[in-house]
Structure formats: C-alpha cells, structure tokens
N, CA, C, O and CB atoms as a CASP TS submission, in Angstrom:
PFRMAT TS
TARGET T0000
AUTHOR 0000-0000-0000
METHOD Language model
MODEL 1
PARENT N/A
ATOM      1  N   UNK     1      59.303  -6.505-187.748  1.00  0.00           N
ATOM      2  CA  UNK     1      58.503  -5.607-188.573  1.00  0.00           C
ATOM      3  C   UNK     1      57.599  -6.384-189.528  1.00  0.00           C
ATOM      4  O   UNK     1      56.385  -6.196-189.605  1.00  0.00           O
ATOM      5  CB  UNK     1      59.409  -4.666-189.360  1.00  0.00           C
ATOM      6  N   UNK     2      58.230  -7.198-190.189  1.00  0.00           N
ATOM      7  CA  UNK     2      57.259  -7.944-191.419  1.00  0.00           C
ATOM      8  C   UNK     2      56.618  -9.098-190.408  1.00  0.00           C
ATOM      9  O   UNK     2      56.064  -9.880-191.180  1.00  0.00           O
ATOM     10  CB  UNK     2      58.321  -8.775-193.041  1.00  0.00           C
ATOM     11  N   UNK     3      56.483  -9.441-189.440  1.00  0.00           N
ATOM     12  CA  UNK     3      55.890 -10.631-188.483  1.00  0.00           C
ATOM     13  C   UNK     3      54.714  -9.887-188.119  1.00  0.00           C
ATOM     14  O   UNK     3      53.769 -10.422-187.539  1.00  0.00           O
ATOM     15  CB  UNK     3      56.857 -11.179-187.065  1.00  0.00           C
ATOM     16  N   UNK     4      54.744  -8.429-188.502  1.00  0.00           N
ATOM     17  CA  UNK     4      52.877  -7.413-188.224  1.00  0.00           C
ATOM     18  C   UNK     4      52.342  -7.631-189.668  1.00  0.00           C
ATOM     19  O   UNK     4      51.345  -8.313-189.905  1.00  0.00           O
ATOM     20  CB  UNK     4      52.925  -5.061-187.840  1.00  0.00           C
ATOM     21  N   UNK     5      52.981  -7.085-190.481  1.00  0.00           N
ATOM     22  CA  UNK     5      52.851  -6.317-191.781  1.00  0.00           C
ATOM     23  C   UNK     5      52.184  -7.366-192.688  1.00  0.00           C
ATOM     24  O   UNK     5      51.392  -7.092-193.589  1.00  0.00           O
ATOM     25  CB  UNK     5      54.337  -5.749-192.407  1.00  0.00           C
ATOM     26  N   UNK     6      52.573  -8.524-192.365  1.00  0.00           N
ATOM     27  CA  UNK     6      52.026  -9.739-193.675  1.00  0.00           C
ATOM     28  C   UNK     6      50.982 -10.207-192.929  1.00  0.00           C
ATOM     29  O   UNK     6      50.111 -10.626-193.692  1.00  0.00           O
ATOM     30  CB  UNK     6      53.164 -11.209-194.232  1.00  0.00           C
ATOM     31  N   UNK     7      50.639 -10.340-191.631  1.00  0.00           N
ATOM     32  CA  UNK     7      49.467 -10.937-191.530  1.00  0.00           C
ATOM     33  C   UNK     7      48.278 -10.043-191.116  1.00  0.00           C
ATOM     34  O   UNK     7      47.235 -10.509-190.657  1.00  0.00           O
ATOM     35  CB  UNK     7      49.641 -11.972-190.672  1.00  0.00           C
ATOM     36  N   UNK     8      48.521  -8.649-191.321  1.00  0.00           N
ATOM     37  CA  UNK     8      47.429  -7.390-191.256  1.00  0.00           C
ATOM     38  C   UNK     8      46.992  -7.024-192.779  1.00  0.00           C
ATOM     39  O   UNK     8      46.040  -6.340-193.155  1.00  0.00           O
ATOM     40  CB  UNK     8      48.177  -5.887-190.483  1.00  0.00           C
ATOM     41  N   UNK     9      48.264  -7.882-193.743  1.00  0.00           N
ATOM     42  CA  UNK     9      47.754  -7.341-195.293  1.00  0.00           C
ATOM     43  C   UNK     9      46.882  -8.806-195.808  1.00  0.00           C
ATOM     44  O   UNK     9      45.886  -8.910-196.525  1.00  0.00           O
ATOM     45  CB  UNK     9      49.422  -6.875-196.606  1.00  0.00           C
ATOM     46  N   UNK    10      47.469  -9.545-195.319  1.00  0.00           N
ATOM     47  CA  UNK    10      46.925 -10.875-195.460  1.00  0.00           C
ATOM     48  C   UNK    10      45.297 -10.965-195.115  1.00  0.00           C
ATOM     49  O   UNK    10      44.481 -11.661-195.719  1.00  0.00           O
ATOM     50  CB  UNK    10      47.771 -11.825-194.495  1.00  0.00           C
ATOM     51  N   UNK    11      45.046 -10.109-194.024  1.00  0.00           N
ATOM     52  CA  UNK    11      43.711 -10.351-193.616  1.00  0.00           C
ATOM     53  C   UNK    11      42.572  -9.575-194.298  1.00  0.00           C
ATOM     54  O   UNK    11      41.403  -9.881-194.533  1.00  0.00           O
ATOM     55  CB  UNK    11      43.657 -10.108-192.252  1.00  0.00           C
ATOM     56  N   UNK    12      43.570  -8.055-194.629  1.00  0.00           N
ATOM     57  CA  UNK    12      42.539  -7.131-195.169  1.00  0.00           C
ATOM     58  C   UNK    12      42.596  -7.935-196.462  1.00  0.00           C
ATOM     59  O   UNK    12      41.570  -7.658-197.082  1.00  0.00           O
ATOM     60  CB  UNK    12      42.872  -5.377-195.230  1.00  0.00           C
ATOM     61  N   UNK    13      43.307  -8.775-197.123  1.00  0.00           N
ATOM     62  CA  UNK    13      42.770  -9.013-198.828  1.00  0.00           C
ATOM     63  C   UNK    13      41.870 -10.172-198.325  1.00  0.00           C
ATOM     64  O   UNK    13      40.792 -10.389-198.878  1.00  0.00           O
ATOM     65  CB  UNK    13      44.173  -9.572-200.308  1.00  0.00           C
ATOM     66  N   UNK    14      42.313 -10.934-197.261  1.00  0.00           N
ATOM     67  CA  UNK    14      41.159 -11.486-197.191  1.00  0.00           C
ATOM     68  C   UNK    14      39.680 -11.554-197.047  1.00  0.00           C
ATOM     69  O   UNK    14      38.852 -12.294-197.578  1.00  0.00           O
ATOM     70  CB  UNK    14      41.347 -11.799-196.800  1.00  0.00           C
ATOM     71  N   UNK    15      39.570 -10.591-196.190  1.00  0.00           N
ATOM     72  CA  UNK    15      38.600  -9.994-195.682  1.00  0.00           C
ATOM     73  C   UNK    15      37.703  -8.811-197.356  1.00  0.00           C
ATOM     74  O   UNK    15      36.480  -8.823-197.496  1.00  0.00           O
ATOM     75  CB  UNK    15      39.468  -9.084-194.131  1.00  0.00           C
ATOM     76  N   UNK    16      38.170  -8.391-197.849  1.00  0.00           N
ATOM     77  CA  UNK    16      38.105  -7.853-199.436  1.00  0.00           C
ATOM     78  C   UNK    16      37.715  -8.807-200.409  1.00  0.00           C
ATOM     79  O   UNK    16      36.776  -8.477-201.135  1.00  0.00           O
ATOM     80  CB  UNK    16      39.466  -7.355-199.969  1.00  0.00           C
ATOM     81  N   UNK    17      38.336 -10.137-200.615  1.00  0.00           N
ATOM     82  CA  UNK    17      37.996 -10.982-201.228  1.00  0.00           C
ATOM     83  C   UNK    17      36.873 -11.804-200.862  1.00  0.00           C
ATOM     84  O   UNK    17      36.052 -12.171-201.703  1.00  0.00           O
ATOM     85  CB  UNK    17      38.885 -11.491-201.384  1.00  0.00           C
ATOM     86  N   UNK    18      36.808 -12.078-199.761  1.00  0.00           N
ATOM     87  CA  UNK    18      35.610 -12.948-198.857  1.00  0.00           C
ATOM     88  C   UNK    18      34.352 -11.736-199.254  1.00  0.00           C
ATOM     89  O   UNK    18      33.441 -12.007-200.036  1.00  0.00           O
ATOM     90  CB  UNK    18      36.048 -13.157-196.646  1.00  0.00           C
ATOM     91  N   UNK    19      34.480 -10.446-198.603  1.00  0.00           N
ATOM     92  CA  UNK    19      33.397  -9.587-199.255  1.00  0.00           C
ATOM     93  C   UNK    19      32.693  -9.748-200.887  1.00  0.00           C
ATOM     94  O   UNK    19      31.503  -9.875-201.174  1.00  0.00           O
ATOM     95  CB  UNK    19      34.040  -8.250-199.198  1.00  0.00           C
ATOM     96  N   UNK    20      33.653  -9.701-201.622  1.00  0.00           N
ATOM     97  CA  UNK    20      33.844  -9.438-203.015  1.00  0.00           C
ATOM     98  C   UNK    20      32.694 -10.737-203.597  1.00  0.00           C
ATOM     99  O   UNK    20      31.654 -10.615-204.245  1.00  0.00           O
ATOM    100  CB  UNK    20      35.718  -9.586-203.523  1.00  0.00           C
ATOM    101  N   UNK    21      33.421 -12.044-203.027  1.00  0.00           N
ATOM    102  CA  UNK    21      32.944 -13.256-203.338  1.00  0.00           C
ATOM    103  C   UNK    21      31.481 -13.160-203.054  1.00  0.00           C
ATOM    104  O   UNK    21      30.552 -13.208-203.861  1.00  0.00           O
ATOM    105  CB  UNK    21      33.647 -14.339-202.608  1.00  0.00           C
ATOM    106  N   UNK    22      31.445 -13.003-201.634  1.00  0.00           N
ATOM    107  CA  UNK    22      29.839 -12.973-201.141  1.00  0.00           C
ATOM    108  C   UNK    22      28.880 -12.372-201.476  1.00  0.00           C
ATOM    109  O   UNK    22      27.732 -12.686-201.161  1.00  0.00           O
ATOM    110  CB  UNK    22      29.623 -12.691-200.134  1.00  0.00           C
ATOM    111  N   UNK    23      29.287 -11.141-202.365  1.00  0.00           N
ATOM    112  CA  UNK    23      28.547 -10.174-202.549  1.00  0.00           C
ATOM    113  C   UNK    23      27.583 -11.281-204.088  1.00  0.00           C
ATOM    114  O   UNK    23      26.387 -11.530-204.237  1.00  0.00           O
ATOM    115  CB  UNK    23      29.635  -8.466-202.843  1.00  0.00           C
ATOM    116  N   UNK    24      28.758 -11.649-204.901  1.00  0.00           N
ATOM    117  CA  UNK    24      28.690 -12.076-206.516  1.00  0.00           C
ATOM    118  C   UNK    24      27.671 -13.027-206.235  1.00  0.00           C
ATOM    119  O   UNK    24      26.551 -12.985-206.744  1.00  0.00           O
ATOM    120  CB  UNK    24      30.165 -12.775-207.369  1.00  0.00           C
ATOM    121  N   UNK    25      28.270 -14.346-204.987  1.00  0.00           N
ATOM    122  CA  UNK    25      26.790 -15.698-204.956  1.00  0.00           C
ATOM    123  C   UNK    25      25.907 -14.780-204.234  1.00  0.00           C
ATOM    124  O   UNK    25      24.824 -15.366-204.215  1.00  0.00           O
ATOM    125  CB  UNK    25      27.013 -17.568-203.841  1.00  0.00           C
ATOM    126  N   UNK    26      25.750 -13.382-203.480  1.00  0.00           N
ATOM    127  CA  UNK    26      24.713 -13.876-203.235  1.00  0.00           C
ATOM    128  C   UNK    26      23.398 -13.577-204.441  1.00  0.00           C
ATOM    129  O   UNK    26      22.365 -14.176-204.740  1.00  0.00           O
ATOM    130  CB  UNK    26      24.530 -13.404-201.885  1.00  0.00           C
ATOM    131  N   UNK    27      24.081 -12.314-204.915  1.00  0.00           N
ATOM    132  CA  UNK    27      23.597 -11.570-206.368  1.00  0.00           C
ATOM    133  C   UNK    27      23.050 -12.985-207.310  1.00  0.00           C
ATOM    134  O   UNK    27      21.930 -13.227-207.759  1.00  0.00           O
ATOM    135  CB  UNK    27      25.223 -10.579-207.321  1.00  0.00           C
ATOM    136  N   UNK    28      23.873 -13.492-207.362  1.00  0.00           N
ATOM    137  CA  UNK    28      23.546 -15.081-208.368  1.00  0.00           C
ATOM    138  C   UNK    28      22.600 -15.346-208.064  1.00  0.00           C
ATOM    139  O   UNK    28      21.681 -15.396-208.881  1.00  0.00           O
ATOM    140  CB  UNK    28      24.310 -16.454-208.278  1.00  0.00           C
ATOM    141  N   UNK    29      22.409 -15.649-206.665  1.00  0.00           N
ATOM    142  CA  UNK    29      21.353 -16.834-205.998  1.00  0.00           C
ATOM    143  C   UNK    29      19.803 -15.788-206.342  1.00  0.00           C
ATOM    144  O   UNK    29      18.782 -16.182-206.907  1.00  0.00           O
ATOM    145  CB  UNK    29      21.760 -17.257-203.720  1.00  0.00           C
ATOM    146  N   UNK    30      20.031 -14.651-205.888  1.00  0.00           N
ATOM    147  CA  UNK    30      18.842 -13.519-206.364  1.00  0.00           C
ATOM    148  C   UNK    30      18.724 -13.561-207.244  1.00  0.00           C
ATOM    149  O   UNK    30      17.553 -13.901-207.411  1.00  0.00           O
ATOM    150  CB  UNK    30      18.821 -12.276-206.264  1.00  0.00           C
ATOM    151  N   UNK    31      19.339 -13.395-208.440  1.00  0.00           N
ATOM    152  CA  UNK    31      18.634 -13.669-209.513  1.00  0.00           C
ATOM    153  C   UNK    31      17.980 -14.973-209.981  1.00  0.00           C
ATOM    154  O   UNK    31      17.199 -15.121-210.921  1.00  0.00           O
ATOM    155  CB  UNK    31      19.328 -13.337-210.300  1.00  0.00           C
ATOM    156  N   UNK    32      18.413 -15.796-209.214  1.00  0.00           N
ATOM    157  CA  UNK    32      17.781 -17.196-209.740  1.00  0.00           C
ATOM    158  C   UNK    32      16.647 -17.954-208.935  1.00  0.00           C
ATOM    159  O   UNK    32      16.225 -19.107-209.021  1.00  0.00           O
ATOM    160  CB  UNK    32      18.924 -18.226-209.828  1.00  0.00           C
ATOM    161  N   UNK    33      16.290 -16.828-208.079  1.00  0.00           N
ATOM    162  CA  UNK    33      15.438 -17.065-207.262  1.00  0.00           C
ATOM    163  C   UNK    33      14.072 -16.969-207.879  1.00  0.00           C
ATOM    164  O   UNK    33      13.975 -16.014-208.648  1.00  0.00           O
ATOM    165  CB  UNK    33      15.654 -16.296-206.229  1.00  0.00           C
ATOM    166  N   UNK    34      12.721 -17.882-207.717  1.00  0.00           N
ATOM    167  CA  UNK    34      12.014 -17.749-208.375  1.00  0.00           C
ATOM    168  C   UNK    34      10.913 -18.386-207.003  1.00  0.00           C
ATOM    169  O   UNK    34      11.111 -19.257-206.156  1.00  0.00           O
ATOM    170  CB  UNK    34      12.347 -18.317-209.838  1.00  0.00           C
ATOM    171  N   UNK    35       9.419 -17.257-207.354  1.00  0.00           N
ATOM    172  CA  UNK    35       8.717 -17.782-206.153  1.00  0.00           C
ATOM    173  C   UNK    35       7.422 -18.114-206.997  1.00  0.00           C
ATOM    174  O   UNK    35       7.236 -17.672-208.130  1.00  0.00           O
ATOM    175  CB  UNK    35       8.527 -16.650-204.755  1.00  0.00           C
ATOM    176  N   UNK    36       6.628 -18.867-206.380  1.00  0.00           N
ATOM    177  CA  UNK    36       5.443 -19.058-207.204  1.00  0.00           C
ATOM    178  C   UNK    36       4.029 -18.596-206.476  1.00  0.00           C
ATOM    179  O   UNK    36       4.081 -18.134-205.336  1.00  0.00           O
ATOM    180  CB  UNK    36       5.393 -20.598-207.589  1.00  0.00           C
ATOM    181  N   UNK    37       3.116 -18.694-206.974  1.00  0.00           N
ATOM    182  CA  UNK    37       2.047 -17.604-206.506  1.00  0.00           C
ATOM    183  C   UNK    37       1.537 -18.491-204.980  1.00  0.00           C
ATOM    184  O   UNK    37       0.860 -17.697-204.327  1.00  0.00           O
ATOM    185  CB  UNK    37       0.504 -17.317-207.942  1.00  0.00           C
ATOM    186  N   UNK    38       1.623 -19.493-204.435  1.00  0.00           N
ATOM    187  CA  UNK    38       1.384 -20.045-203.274  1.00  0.00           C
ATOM    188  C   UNK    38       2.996 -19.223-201.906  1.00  0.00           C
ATOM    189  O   UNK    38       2.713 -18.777-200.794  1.00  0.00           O
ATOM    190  CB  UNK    38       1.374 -22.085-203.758  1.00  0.00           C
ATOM    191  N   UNK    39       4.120 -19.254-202.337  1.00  0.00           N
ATOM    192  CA  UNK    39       5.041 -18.775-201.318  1.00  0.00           C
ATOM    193  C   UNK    39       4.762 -17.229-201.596  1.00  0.00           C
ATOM    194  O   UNK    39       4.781 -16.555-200.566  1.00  0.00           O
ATOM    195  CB  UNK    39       6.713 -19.321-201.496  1.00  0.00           C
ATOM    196  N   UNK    40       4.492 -16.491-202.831  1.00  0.00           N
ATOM    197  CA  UNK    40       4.069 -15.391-202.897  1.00  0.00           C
ATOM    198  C   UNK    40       2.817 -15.033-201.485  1.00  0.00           C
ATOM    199  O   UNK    40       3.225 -14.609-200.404  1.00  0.00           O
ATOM    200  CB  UNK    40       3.587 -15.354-204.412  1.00  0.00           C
ATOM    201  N   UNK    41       1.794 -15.209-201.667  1.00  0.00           N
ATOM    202  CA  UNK    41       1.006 -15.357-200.793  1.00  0.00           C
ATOM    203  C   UNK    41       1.548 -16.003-199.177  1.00  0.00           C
ATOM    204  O   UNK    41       0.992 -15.131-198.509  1.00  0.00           O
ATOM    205  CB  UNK    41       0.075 -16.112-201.513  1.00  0.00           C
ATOM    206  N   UNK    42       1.664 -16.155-198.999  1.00  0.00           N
ATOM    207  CA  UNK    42       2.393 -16.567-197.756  1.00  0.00           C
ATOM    208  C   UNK    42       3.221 -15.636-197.181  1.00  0.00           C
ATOM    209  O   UNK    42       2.996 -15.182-196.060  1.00  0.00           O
ATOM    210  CB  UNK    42       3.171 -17.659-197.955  1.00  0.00           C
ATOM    211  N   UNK    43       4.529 -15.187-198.119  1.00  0.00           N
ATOM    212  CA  UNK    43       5.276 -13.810-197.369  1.00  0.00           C
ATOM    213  C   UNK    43       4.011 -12.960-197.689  1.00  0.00           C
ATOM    214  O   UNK    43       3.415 -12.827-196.619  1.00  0.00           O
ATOM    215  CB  UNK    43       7.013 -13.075-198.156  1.00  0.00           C
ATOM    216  N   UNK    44       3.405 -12.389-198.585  1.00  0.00           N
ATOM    217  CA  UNK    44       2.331 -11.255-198.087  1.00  0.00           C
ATOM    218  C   UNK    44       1.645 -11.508-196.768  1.00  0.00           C
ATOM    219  O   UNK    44       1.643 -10.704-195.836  1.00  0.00           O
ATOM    220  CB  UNK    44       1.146 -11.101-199.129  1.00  0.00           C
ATOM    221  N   UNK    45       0.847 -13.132-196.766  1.00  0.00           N
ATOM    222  CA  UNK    45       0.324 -13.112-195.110  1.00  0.00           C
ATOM    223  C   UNK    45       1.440 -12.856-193.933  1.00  0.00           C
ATOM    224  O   UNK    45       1.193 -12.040-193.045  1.00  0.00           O
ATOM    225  CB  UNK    45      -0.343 -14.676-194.714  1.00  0.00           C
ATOM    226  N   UNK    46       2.526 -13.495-193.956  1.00  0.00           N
ATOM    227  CA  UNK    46       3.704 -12.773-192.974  1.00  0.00           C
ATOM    228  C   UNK    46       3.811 -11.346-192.570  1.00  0.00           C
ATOM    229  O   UNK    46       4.138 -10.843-191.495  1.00  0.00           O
ATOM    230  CB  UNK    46       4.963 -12.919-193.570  1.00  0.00           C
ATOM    231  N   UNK    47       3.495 -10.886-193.566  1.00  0.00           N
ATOM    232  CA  UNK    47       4.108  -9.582-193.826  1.00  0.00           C
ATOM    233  C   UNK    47       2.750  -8.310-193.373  1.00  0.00           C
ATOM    234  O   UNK    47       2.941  -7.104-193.220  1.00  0.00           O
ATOM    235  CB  UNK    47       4.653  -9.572-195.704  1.00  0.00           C
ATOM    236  N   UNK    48       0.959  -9.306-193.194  1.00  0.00           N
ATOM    237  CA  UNK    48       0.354  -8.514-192.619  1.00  0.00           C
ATOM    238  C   UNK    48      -0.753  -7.979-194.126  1.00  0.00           C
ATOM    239  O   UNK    48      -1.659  -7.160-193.968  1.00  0.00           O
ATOM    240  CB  UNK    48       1.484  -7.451-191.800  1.00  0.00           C
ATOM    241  N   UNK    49      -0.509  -8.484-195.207  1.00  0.00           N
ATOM    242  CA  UNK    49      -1.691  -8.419-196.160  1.00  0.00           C
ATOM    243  C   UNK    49      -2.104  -9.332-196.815  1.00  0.00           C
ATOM    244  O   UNK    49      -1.247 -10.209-196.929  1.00  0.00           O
ATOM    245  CB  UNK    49      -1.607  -7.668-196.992  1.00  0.00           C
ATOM    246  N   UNK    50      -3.354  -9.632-197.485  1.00  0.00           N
ATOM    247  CA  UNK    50      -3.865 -10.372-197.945  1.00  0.00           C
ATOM    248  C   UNK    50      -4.474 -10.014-199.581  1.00  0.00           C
ATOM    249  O   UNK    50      -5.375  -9.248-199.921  1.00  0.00           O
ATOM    250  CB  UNK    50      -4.627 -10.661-196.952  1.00  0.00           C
ATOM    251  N   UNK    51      -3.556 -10.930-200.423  1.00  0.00           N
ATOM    252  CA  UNK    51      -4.019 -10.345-201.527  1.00  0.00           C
ATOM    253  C   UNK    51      -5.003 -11.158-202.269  1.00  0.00           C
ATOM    254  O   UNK    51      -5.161 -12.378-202.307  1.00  0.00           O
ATOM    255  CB  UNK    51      -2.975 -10.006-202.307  1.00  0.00           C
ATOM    256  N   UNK    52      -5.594 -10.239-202.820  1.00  0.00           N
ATOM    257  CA  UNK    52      -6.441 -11.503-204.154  1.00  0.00           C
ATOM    258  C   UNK    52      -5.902 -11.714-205.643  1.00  0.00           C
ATOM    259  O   UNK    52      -5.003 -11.014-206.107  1.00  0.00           O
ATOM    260  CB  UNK    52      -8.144 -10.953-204.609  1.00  0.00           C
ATOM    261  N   UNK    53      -6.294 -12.355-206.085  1.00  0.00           N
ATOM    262  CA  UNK    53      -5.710 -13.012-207.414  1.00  0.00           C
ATOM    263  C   UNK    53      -5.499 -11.906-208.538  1.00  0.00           C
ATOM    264  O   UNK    53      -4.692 -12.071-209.453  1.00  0.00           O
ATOM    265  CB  UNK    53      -6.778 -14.202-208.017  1.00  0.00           C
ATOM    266  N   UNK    54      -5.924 -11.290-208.464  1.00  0.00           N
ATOM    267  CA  UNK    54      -5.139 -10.152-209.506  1.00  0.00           C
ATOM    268  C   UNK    54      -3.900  -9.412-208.836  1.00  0.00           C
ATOM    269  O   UNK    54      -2.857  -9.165-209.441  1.00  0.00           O
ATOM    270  CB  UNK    54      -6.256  -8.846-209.978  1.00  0.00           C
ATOM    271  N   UNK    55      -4.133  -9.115-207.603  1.00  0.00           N
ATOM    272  CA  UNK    55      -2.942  -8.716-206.719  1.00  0.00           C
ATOM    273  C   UNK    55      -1.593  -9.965-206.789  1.00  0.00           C
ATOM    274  O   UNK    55      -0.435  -9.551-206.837  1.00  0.00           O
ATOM    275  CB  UNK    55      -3.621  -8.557-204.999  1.00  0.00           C
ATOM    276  N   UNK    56      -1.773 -10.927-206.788  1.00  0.00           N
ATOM    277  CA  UNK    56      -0.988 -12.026-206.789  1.00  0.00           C
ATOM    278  C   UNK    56      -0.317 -12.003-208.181  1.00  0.00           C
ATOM    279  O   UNK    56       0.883 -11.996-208.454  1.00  0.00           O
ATOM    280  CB  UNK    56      -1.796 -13.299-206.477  1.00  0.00           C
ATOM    281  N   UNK    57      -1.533 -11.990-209.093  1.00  0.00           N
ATOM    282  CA  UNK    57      -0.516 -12.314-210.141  1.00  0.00           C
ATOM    283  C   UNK    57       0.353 -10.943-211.053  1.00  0.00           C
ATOM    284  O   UNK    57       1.194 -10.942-211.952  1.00  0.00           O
ATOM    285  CB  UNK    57      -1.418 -13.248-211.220  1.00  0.00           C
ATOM    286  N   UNK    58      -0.306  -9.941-210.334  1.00  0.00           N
ATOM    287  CA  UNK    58       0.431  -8.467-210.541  1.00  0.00           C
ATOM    288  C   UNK    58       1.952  -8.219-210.005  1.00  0.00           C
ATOM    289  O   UNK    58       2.804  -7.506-210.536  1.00  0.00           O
ATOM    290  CB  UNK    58      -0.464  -7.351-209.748  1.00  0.00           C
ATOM    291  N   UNK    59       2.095  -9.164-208.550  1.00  0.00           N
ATOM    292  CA  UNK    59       2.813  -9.332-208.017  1.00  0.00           C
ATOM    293  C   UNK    59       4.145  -9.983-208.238  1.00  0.00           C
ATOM    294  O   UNK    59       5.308  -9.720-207.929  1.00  0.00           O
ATOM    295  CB  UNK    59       2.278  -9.580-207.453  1.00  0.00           C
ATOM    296  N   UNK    60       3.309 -11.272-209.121  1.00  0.00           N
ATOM    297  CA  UNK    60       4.094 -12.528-209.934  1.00  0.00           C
ATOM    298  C   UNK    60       4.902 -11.886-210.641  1.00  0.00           C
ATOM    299  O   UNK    60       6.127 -12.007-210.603  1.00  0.00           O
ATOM    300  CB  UNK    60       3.282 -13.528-210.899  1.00  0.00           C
ATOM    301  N   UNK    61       3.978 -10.810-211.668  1.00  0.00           N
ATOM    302  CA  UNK    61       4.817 -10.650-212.869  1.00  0.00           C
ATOM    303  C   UNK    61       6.173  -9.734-212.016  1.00  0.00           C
ATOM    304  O   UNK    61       7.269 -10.285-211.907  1.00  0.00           O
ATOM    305  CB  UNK    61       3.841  -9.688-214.333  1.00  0.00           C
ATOM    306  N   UNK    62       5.974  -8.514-211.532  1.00  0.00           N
ATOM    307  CA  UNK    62       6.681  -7.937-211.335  1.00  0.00           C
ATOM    308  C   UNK    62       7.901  -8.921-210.812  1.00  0.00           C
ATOM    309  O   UNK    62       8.878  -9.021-211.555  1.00  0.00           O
ATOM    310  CB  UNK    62       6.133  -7.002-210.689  1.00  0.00           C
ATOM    311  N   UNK    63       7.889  -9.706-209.474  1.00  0.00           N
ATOM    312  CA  UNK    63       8.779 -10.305-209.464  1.00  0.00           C
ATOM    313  C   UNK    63       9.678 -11.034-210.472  1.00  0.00           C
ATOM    314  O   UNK    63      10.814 -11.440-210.226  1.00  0.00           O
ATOM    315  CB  UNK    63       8.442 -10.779-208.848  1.00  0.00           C
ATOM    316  N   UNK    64       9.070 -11.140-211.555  1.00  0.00           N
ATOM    317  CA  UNK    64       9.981 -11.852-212.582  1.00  0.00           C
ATOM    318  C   UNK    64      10.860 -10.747-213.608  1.00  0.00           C
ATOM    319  O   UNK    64      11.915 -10.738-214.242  1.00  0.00           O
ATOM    320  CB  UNK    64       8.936 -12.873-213.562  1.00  0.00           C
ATOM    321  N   UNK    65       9.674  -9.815-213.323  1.00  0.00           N
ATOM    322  CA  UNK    65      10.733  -8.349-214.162  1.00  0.00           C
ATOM    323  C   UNK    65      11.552  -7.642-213.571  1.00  0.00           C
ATOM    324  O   UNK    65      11.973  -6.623-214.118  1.00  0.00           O
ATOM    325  CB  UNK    65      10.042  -7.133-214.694  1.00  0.00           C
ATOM    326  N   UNK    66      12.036  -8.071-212.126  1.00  0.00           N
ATOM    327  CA  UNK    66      12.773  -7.394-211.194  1.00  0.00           C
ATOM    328  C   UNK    66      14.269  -7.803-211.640  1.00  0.00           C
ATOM    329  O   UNK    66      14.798  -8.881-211.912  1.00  0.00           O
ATOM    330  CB  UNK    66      12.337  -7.791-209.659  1.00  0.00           C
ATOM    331  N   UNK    67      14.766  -6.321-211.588  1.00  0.00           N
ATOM    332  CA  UNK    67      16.210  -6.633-211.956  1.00  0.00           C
ATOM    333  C   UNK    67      17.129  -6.260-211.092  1.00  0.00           C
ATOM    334  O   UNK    67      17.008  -5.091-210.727  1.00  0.00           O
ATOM    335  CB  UNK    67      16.611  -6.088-213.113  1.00  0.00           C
ATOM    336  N   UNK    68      18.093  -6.905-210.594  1.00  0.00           N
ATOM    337  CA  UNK    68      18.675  -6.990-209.722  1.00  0.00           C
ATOM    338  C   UNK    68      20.064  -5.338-209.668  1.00  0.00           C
ATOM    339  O   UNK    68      20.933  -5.534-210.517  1.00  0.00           O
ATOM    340  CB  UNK    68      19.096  -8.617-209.885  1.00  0.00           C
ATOM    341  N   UNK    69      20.261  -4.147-208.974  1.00  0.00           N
ATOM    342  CA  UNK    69      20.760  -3.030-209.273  1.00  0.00           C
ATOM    343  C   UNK    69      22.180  -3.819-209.395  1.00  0.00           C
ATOM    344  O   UNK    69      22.480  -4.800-208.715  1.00  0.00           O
ATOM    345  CB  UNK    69      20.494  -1.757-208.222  1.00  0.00           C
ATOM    346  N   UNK    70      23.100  -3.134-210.514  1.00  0.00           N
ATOM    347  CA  UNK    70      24.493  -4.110-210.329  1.00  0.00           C
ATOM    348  C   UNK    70      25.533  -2.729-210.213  1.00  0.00           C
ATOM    349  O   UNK    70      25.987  -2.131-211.189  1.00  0.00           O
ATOM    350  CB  UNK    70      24.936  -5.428-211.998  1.00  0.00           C
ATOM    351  N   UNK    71      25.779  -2.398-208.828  1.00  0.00           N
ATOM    352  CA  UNK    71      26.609  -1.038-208.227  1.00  0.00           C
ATOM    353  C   UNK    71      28.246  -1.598-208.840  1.00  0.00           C
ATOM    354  O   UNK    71      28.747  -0.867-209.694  1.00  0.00           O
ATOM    355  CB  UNK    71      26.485  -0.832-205.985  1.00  0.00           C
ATOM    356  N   UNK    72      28.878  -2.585-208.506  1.00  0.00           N
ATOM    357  CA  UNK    72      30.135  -2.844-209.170  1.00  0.00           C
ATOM    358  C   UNK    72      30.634  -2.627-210.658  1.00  0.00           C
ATOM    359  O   UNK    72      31.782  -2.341-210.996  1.00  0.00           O
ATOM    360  CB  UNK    72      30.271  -4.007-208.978  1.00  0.00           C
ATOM    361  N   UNK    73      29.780  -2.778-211.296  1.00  0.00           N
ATOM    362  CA  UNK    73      29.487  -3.273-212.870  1.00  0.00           C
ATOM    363  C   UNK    73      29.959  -4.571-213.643  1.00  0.00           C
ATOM    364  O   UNK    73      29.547  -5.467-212.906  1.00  0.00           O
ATOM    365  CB  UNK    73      30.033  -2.288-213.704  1.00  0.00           C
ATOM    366  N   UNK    74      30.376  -4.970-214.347  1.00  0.00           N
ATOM    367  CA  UNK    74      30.292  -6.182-214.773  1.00  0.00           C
ATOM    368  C   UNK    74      32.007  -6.935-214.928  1.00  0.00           C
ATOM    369  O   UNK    74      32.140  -8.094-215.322  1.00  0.00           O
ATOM    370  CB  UNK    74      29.394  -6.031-216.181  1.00  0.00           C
TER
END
C-alpha cells in the first residue's frame, strides 16, 4: 500500500513545487528584463510593423511602466 502512496504524493509536491518555483524566476527574470530602442525595433520588424521614433520611444516608455499582474500575491 505505502510502496503507491509515497511516490504518487512525492511527485504531486513535486511537480507543485517545480510549478511554484518556475512560475517566481520566471516573474523575476520579467521584471528585470529591459529592452532598448534598437531590440525594440527589431521585435516590431518581426512582428510585421515598422515604427518611427516617436512610436519607439512611446513604446520605450511604456515598456518600462509595465507591471508585471501578480495572481498569487506576495
């Protein structure tokens, strides 16, 4: 009986914790992510538009005022 039971509970906390973890770096790494107006421009050309310099740096700012939604809470 316990030769099922510990390694099906074992996996779901693992599997919970591994989530949990991944979720926090990746949230971290987003917030500390920072692009500058040359990779800015670049994902817009990827992406199929072309902006000009007020578009860019409209763009800039917002990206820096973007706040990341935090659904868990703190």
């Amino acid at each position: 009986m316990w030769q099922w039971i510990i390694p099906i509970l074992t996996l779901i906390v693992g599997l919970v914790g591994g989530f949990a973890l991944g979720t926090f770096y990746l949230k971290k790494q987003m917030s500390n992510m920072q692009m500058d107006e040359k990779q800015l421009q670049t994902m817009a050309r990827s992406m199929g538009m072309n902006l000009n310099q007020k578009q860019l740096k409209q763009m800039s700012r917002n990206m820096k005022n973007m706040k990341m939604p935090n659904k868990f809470g703190k």
